[in-house]
C-alpha positions in Angstrom: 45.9 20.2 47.1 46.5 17.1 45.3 48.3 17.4 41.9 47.5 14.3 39.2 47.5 14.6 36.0 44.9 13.1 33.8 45.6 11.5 30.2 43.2 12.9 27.3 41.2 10.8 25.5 41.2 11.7 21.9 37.6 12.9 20.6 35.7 10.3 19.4 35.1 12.1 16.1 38.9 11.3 15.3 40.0 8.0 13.0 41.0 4.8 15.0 44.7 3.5 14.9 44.1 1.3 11.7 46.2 0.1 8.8 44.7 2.7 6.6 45.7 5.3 8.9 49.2 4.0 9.5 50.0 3.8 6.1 48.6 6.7 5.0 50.8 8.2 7.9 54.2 6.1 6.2 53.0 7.7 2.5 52.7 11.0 4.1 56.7 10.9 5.1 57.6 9.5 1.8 57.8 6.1 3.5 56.5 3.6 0.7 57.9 0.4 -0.8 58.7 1.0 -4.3 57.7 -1.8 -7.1 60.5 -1.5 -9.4 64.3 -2.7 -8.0 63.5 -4.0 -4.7 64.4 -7.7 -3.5 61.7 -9.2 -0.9 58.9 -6.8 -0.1 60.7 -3.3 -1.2 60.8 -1.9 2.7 64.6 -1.7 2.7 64.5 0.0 -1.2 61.9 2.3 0.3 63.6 3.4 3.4 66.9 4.4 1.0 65.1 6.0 -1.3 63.2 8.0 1.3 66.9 8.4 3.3 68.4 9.0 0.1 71.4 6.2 0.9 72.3 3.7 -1.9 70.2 0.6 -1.7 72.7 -1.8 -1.1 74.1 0.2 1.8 70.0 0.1 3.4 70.4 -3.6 2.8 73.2 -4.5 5.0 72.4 -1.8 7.7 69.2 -4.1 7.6 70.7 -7.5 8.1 72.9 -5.9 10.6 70.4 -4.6 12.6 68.6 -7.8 12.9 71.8 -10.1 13.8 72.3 -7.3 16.4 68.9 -6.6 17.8 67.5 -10.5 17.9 69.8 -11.6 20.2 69.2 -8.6 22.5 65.6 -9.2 22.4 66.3 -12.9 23.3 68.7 -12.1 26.1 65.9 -9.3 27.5 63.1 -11.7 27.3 65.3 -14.6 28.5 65.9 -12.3 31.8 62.2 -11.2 31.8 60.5 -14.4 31.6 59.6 -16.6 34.2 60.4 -20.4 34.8 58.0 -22.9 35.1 58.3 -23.7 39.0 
């Protein structure tokens, strides 16, 4: 007996992976960029008011993430990457 496993396809009635959906999914869970008292685009304000941690806080965890991460995702991709040979 042969045991695989199949992947199901959603039903074709069902709404696509769009922008509507996703954000509709992000308002859903309170995930929303508030116009009043952000800085750039609101995304950090937004995730501390949905995390309920002070704005300023959200901000630096923000630009820490992305001094860590980007030179992680460098390094990965460096390794990953081919040369031209």
């Amino acid at each position: 007996m042969n045991a695989t496993t199949t992947v199901p396809t959603p039903p074709s009635d069902t709404p696509s992976a769009s922008l509507a959906s996703a954000r509709a999914w992000f308002a859903a869970n309170g995930l929303t960029r508030p116009s009043e008292k952000r800085m750039l685009g609101g995304v950090s304000a937004g995730l501390a008011r949905r995390y309920a941690v002070d704005r300023f806080v959200m901000r630096l965890l923000m630009i820490a993430g992305v001094l860590v991460l980007t030179p992680l995702i460098y390094v990965g991709l460096w390794v990953l990457m081919p040369g031209d040979e």
